[in-house]
Every structure is written in structure tokens, then in C-alpha cells.
PDB file of N, CA, C and O in Angstrom:
ATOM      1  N   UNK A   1     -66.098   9.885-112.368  1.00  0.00           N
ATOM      2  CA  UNK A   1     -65.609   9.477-113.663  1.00  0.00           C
ATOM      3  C   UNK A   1     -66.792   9.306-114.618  1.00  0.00           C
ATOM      4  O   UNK A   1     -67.867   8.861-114.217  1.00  0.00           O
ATOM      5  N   UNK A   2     -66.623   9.591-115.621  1.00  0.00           N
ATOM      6  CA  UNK A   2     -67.693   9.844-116.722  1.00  0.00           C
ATOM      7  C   UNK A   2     -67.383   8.429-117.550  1.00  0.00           C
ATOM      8  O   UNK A   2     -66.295   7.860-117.640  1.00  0.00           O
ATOM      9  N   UNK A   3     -68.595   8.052-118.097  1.00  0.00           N
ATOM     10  CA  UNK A   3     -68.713   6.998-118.960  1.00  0.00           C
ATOM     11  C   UNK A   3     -67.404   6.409-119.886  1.00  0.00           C
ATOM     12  O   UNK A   3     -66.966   5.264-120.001  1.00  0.00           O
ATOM     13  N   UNK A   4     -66.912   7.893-120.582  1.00  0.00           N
ATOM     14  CA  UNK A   4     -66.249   7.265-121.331  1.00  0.00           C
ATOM     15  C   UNK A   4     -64.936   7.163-120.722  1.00  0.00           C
ATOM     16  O   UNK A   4     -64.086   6.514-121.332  1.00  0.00           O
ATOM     17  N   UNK A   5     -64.653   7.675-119.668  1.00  0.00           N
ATOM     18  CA  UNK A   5     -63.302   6.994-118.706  1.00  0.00           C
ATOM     19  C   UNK A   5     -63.411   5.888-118.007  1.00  0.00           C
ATOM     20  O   UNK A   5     -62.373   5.430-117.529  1.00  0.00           O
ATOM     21  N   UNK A   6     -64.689   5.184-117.773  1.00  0.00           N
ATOM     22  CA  UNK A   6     -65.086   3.615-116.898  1.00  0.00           C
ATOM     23  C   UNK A   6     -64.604   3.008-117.937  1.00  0.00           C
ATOM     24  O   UNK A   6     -63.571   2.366-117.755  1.00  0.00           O
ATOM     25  N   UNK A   7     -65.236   3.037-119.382  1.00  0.00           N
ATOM     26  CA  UNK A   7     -64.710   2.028-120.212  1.00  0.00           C
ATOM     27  C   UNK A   7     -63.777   2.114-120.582  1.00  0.00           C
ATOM     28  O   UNK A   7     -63.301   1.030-120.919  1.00  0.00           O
ATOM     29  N   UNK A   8     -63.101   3.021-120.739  1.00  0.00           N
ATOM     30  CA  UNK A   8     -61.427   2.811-120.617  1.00  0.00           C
ATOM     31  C   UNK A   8     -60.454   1.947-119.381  1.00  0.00           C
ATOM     32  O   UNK A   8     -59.657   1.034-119.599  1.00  0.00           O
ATOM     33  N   UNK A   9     -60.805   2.551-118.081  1.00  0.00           N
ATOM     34  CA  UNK A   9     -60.818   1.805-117.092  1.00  0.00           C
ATOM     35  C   UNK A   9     -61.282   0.319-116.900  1.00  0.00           C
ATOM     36  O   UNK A   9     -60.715  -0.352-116.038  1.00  0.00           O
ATOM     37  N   UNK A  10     -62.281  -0.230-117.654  1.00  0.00           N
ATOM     38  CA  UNK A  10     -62.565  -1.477-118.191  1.00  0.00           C
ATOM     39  C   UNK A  10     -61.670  -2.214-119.017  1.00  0.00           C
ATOM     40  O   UNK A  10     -61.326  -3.393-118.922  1.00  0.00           O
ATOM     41  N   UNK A  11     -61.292  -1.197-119.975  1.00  0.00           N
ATOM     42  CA  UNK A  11     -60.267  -1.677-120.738  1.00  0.00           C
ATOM     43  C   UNK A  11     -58.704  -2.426-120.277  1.00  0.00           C
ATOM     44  O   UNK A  11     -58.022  -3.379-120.653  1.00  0.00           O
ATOM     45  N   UNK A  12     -58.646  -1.483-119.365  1.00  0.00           N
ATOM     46  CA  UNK A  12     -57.041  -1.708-119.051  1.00  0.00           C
ATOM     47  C   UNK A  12     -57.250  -3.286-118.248  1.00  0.00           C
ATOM     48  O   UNK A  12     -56.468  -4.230-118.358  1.00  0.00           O
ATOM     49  N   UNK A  13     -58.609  -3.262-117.372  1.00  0.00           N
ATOM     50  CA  UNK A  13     -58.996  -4.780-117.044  1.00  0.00           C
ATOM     51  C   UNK A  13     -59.735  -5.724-117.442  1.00  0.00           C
ATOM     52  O   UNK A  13     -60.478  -6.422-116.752  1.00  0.00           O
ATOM     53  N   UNK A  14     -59.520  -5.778-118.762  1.00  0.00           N
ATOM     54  CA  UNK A  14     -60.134  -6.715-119.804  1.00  0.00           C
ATOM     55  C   UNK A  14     -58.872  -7.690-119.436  1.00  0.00           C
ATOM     56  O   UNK A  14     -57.824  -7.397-118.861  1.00  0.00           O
ATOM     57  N   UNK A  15     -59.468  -9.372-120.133  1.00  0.00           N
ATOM     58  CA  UNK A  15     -58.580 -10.639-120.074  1.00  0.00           C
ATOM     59  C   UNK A  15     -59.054 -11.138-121.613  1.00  0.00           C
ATOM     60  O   UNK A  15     -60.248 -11.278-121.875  1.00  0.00           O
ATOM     61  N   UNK A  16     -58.461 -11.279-122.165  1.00  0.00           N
ATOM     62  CA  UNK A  16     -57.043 -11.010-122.265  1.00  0.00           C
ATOM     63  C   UNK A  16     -56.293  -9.115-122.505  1.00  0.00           C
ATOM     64  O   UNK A  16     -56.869  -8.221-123.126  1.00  0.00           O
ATOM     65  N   UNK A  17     -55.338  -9.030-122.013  1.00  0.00           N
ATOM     66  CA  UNK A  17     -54.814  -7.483-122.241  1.00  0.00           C
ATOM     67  C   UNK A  17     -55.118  -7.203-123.733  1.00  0.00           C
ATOM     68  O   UNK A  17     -54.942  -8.011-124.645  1.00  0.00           O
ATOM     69  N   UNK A  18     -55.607  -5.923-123.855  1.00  0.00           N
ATOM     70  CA  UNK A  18     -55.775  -5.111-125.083  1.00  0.00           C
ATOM     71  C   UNK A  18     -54.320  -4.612-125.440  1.00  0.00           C
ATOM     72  O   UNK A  18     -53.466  -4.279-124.618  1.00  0.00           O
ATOM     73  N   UNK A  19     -54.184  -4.620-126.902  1.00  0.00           N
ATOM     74  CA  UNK A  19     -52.921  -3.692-127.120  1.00  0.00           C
ATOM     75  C   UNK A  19     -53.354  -2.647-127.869  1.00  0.00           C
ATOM     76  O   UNK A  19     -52.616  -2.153-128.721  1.00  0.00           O
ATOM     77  N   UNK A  20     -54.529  -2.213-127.653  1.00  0.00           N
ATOM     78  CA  UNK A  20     -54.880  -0.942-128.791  1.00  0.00           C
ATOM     79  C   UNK A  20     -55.551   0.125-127.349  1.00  0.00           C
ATOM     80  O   UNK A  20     -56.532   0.816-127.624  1.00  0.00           O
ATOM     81  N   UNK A  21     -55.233   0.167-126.528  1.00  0.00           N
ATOM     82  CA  UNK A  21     -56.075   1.400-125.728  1.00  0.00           C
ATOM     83  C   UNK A  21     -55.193   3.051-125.760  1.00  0.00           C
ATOM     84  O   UNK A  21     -54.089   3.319-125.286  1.00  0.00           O
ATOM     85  N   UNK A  22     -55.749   3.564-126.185  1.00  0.00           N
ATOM     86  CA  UNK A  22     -55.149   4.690-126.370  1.00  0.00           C
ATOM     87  C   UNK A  22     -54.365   5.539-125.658  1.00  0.00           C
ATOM     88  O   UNK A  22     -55.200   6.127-124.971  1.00  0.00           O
ATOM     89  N   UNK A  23     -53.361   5.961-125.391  1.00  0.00           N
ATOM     90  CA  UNK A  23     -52.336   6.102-124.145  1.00  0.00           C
ATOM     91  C   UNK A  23     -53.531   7.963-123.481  1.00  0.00           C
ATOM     92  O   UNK A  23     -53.654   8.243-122.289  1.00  0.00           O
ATOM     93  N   UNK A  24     -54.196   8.874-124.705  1.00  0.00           N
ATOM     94  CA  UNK A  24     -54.666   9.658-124.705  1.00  0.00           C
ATOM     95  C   UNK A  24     -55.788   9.643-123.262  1.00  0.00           C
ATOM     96  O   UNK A  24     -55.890  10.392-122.291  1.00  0.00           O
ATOM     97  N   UNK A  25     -56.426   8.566-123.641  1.00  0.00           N
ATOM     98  CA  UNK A  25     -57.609   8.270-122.840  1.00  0.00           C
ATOM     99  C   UNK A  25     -57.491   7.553-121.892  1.00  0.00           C
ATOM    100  O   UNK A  25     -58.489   7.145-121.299  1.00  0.00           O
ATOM    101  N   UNK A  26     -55.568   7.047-121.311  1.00  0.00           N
ATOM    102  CA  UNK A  26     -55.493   6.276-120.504  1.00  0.00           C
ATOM    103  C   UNK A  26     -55.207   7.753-119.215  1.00  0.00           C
ATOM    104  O   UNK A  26     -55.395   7.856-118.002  1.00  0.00           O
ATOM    105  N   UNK A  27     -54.717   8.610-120.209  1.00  0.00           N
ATOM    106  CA  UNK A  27     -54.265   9.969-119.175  1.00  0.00           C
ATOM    107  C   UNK A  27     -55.553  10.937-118.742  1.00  0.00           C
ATOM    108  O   UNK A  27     -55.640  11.682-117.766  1.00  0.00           O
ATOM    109  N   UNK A  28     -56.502  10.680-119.775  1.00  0.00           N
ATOM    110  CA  UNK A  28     -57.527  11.661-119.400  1.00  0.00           C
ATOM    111  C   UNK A  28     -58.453  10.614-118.234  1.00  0.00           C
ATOM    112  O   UNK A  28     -59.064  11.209-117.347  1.00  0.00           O
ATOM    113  N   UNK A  29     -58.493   9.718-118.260  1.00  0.00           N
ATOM    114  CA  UNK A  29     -59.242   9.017-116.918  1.00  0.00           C
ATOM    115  C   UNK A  29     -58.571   8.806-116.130  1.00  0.00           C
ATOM    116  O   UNK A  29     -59.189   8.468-115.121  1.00  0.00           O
ATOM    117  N   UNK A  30     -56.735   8.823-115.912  1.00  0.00           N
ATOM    118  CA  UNK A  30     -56.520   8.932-114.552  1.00  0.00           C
ATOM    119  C   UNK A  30     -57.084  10.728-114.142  1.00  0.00           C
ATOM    120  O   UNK A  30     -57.653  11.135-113.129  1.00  0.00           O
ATOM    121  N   UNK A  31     -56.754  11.293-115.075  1.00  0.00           N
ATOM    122  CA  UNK A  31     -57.134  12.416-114.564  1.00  0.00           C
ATOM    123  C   UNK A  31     -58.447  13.142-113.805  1.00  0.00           C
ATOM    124  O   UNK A  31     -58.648  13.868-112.831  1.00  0.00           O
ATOM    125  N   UNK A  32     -59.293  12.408-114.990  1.00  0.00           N
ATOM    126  CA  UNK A  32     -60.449  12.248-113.899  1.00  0.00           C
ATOM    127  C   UNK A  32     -61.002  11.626-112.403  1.00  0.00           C
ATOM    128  O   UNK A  32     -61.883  11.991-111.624  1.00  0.00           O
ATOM    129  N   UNK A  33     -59.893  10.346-112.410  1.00  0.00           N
ATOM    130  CA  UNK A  33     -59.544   9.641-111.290  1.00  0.00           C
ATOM    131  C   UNK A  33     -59.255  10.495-109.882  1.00  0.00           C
ATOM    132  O   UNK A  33     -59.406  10.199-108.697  1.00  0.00           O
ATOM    133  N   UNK A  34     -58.789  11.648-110.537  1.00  0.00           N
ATOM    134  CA  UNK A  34     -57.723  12.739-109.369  1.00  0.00           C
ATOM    135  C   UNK A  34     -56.335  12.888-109.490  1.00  0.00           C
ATOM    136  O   UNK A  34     -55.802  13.784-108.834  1.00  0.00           O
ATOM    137  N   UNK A  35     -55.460  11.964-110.419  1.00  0.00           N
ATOM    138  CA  UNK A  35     -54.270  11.768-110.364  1.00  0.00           C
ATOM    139  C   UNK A  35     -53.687  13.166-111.071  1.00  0.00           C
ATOM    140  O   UNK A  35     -54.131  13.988-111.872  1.00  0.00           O
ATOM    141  N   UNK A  36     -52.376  12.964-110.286  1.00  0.00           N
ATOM    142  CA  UNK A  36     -51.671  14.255-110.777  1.00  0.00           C
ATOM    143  C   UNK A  36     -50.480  13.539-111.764  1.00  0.00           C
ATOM    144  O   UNK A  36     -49.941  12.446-111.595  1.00  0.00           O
ATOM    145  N   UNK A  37     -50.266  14.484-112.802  1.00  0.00           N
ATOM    146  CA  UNK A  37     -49.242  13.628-114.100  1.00  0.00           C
ATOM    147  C   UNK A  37     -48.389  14.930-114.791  1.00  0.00           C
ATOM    148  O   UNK A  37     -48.751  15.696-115.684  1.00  0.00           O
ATOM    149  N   UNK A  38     -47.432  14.891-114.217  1.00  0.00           N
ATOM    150  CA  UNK A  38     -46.456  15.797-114.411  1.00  0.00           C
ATOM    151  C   UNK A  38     -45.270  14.824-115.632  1.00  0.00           C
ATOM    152  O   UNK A  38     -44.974  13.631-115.563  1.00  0.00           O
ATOM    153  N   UNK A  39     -44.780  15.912-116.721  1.00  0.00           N
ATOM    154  CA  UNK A  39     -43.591  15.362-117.388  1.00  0.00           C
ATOM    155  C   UNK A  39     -42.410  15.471-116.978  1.00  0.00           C
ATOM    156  O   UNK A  39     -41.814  16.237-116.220  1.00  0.00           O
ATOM    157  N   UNK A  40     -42.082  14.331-117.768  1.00  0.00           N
ATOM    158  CA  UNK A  40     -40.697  13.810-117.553  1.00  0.00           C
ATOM    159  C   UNK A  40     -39.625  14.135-118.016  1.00  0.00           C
ATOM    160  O   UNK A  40     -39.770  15.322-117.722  1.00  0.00           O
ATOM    161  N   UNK A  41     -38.577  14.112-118.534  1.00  0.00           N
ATOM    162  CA  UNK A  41     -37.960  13.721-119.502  1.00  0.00           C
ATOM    163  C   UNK A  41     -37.806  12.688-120.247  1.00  0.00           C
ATOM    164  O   UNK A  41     -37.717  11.503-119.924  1.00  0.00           O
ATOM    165  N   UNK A  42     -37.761  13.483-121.888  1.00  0.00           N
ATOM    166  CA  UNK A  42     -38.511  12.305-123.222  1.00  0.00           C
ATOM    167  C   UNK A  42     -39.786  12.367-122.855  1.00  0.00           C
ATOM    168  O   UNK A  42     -40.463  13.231-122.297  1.00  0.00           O
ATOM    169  N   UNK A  43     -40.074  10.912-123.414  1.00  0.00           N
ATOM    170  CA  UNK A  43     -40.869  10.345-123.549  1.00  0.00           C
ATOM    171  C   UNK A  43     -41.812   9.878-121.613  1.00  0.00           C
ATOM    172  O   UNK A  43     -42.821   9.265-121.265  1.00  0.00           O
ATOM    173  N   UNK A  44     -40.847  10.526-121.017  1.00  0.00           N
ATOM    174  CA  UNK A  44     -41.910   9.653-119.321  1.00  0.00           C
ATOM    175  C   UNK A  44     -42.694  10.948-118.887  1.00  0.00           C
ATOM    176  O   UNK A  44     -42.485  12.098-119.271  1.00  0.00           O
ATOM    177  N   UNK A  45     -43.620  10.511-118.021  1.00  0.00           N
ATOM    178  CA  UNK A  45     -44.857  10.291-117.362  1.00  0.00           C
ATOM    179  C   UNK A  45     -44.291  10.117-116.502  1.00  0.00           C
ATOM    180  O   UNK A  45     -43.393   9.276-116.469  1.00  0.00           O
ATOM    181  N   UNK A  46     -44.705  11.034-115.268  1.00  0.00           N
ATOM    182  CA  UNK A  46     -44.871  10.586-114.052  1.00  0.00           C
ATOM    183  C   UNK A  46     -46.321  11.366-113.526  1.00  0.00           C
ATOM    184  O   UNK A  46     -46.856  12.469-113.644  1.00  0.00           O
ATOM    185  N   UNK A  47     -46.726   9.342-112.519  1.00  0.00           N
ATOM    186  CA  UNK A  47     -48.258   9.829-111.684  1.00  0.00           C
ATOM    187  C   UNK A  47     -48.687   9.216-110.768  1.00  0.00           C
ATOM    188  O   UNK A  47     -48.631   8.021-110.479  1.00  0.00           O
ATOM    189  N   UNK A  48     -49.378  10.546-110.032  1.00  0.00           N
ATOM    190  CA  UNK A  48     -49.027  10.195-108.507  1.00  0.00           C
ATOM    191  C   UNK A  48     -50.595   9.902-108.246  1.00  0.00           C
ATOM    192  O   UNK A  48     -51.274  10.894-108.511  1.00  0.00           O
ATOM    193  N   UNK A  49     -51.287   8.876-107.828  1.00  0.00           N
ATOM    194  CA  UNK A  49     -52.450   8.810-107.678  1.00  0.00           C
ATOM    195  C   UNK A  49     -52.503   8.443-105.735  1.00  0.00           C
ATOM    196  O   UNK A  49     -51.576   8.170-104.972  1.00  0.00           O
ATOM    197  N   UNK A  50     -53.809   8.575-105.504  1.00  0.00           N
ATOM    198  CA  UNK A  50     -53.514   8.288-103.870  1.00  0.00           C
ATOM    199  C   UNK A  50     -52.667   7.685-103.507  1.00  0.00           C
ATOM    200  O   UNK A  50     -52.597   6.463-103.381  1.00  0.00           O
ATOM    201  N   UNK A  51     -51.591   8.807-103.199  1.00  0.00           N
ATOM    202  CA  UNK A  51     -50.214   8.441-102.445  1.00  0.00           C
ATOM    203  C   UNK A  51     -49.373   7.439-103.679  1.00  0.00           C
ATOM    204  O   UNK A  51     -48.156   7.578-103.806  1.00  0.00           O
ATOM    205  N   UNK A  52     -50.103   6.488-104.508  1.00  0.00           N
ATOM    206  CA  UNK A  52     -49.060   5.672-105.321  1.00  0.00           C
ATOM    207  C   UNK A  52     -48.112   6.138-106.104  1.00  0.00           C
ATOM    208  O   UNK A  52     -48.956   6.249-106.993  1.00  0.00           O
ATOM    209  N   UNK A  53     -47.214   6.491-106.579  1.00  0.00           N
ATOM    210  CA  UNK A  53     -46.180   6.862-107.614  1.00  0.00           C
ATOM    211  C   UNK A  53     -45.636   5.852-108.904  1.00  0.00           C
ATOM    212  O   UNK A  53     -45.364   4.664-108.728  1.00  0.00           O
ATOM    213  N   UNK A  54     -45.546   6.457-110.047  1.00  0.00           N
ATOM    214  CA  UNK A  54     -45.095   5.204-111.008  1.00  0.00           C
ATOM    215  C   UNK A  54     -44.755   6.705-112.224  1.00  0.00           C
ATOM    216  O   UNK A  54     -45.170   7.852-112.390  1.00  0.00           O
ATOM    217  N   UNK A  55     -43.805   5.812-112.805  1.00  0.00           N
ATOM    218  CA  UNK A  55     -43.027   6.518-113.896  1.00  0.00           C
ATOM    219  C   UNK A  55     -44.107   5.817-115.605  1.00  0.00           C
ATOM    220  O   UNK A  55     -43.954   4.612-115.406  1.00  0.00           O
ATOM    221  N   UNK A  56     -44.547   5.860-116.290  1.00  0.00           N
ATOM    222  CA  UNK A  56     -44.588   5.701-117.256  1.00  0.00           C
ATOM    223  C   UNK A  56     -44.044   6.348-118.620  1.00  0.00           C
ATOM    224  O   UNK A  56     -43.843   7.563-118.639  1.00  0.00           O
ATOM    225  N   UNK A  57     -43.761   5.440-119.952  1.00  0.00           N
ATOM    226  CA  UNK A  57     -43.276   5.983-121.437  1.00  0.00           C
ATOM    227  C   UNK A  57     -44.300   6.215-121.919  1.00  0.00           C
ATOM    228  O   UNK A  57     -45.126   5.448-121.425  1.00  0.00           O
ATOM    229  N   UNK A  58     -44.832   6.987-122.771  1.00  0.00           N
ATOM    230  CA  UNK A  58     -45.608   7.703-123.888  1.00  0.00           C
ATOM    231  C   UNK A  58     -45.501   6.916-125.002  1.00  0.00           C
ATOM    232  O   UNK A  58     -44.570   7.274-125.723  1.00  0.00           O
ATOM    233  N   UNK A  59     -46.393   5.553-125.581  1.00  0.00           N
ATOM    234  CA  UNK A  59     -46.099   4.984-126.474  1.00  0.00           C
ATOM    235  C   UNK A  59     -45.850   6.235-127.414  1.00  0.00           C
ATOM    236  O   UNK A  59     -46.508   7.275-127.428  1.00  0.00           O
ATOM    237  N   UNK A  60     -44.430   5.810-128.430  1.00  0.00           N
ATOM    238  CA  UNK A  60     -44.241   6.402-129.809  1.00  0.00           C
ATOM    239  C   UNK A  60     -43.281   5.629-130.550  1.00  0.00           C
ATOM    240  O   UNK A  60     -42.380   4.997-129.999  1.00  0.00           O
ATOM    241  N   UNK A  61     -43.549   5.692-132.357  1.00  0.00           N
ATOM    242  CA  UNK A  61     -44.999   7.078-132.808  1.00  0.00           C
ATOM    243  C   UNK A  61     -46.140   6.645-132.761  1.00  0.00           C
ATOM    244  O   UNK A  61     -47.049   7.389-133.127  1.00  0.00           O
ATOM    245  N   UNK A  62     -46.389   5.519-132.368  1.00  0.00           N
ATOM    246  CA  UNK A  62     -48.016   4.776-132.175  1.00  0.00           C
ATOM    247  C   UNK A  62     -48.654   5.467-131.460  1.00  0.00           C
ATOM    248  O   UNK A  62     -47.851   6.174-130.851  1.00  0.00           O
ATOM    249  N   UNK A  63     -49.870   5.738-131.098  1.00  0.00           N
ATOM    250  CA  UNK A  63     -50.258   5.989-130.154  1.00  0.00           C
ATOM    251  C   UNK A  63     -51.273   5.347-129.267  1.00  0.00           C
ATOM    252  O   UNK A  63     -52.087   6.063-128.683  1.00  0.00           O
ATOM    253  N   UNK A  64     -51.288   3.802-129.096  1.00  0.00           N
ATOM    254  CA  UNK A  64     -51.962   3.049-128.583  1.00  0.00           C
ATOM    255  C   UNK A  64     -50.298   2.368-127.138  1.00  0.00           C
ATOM    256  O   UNK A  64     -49.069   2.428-127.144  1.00  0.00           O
ATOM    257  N   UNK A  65     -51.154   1.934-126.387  1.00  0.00           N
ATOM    258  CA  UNK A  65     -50.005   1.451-125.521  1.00  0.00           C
ATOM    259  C   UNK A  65     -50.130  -0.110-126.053  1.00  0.00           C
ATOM    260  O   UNK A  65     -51.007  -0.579-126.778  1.00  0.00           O
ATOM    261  N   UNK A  66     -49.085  -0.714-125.522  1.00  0.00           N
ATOM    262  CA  UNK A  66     -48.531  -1.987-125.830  1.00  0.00           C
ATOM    263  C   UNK A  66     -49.697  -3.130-124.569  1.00  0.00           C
ATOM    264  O   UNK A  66     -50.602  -2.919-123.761  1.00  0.00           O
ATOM    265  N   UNK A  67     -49.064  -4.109-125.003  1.00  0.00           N
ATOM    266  CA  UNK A  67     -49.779  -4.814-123.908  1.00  0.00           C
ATOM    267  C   UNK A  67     -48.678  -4.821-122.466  1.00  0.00           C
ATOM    268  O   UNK A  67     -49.478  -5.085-121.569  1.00  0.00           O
ATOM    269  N   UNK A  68     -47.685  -4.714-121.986  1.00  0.00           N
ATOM    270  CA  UNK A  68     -46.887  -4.810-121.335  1.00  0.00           C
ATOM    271  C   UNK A  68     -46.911  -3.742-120.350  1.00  0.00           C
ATOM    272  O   UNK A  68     -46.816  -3.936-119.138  1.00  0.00           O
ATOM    273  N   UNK A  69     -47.088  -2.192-121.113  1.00  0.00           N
ATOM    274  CA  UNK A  69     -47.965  -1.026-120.371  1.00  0.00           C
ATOM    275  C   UNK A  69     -49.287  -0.939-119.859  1.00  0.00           C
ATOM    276  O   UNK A  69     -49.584  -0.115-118.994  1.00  0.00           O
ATOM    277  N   UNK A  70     -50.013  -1.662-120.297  1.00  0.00           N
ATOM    278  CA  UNK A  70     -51.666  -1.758-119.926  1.00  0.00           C
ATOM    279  C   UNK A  70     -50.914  -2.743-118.863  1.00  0.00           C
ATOM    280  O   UNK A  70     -50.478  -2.112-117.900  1.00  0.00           O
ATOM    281  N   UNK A  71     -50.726  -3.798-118.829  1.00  0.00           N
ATOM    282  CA  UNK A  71     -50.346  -4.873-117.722  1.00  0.00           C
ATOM    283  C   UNK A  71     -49.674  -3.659-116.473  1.00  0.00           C
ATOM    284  O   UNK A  71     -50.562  -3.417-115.654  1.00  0.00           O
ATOM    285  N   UNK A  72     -48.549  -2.993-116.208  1.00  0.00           N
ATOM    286  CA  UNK A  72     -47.811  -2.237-115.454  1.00  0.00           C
ATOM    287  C   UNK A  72     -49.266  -0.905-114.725  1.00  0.00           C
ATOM    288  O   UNK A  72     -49.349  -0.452-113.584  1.00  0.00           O
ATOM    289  N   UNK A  73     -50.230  -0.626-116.007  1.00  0.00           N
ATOM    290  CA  UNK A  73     -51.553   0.205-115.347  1.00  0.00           C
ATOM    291  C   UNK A  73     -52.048  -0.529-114.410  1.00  0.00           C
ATOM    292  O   UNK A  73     -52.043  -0.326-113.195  1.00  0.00           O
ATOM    293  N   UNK A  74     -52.598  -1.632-115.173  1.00  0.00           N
ATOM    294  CA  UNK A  74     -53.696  -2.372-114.094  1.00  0.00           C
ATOM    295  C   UNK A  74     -52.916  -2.278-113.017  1.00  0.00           C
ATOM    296  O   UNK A  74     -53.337  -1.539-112.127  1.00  0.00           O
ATOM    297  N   UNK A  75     -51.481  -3.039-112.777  1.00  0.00           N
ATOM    298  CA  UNK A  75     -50.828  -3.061-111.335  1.00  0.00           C
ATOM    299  C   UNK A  75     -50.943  -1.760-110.433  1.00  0.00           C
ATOM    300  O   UNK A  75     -51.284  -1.801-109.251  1.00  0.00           O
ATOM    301  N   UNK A  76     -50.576  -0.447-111.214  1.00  0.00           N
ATOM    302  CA  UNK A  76     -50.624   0.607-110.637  1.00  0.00           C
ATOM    303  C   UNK A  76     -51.769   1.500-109.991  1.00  0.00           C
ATOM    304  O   UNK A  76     -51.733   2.157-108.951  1.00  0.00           O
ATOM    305  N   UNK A  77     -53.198   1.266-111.273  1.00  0.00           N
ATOM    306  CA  UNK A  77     -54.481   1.629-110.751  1.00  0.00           C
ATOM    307  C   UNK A  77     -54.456   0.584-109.614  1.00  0.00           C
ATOM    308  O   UNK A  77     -54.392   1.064-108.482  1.00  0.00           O
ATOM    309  N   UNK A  78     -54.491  -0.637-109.707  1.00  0.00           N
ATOM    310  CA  UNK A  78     -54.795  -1.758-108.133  1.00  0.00           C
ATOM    311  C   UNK A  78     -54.061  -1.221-106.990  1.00  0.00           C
ATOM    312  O   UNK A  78     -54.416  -1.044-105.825  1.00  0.00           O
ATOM    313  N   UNK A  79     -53.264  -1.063-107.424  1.00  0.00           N
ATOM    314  CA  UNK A  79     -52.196  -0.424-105.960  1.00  0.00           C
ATOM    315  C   UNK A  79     -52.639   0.864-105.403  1.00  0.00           C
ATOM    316  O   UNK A  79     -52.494   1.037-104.193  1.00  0.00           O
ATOM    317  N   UNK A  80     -53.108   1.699-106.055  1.00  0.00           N
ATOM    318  CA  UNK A  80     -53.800   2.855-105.902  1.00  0.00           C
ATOM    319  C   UNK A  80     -55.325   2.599-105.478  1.00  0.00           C
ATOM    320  O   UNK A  80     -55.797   3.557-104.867  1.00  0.00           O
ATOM    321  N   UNK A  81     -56.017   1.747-105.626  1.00  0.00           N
ATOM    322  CA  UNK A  81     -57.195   1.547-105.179  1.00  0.00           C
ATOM    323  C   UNK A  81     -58.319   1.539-106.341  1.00  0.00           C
ATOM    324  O   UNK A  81     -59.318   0.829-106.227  1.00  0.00           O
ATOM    325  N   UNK A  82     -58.121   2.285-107.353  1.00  0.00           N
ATOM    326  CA  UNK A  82     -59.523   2.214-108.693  1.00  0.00           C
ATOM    327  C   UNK A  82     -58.864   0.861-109.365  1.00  0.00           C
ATOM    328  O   UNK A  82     -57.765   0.528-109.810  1.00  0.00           O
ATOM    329  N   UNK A  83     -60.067   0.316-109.196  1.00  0.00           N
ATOM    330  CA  UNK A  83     -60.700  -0.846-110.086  1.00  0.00           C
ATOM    331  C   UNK A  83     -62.275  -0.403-110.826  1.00  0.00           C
ATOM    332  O   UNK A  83     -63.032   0.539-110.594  1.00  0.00           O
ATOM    333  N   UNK A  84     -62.361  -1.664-111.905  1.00  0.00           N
ATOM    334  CA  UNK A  84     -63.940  -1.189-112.385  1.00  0.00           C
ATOM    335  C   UNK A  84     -65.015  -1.642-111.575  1.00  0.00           C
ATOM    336  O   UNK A  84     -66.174  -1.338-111.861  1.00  0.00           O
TER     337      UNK A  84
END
């Protein structure tokens, strides 16, 4: 993972939760992570990171995620194993 995906990855485990991280750069560092992210229908995301599975929405028309989605990442990167 390259610099500017750690601090994104930082981001999602900042205290207090951010509500401005960009949903863009939340997909390009799982990707770098290894995760695979196939669409959904609408607005979902689905991604499969070592072995974990989780559905995510595509904040819109904003394009920052909420705090409630960053909260549901962190759970999902932890469950999957990347932390910062």
C-alpha cells in the first residue's frame, strides 16, 4: 500500500470518526489492499477482502462517506485483518 492509501486507512481509524473521507479513496486502498469490489445494484458495493464479505452504498450525490459508513469500514477492514 502506497502512502496515500495508509492515510486513508488512518483515516477510517481516526477517533473521533471523520465524515469527510472520500468514498473514491476508500475503494482505491481497499484495492490496493487486494480486495476484490464488484457492483451491485444502484448504488451497492460489494467486497470481498481475505475471505471477509460486506455489501456497501456509494455515498450520493456527496461524495464523501458519512460517519456511520466509515464506522461499518473500520468493522470490516478489522474483520479482515488490515489495520494501520
Amino acid at each position: 500500500m502506497g502512502p496515500k492509501h495508509q492515510r486513508t486507512l488512518e483515516a477510517i481509524f481516526e477517533d473521533p470518526v471523520r465524515p469527510n473521507i472520500a468514498w473514491r479513496d476508500i475503494e482505491a486502498m481497499l484495492e490496493a489492499a487486494g480486495a476484490e469490489i464488484t457492483e451491485g445494484s444502484g448504488s451497492r458495493v460489494r467486497i470481498a477482502l481475505n475471505g471477509i464479505r460486506a455489501v456497501f452504498h456509494r455515498p450520493h450525490p456527496q461524495k464523501e462517506t458519512d460517519k456511520g459508513a466509515v464506522k461499518s469500514m473500520r468493522r470490516f477492514l478489522t474483520e479482515a485483518g488490515v489495520t494501520p
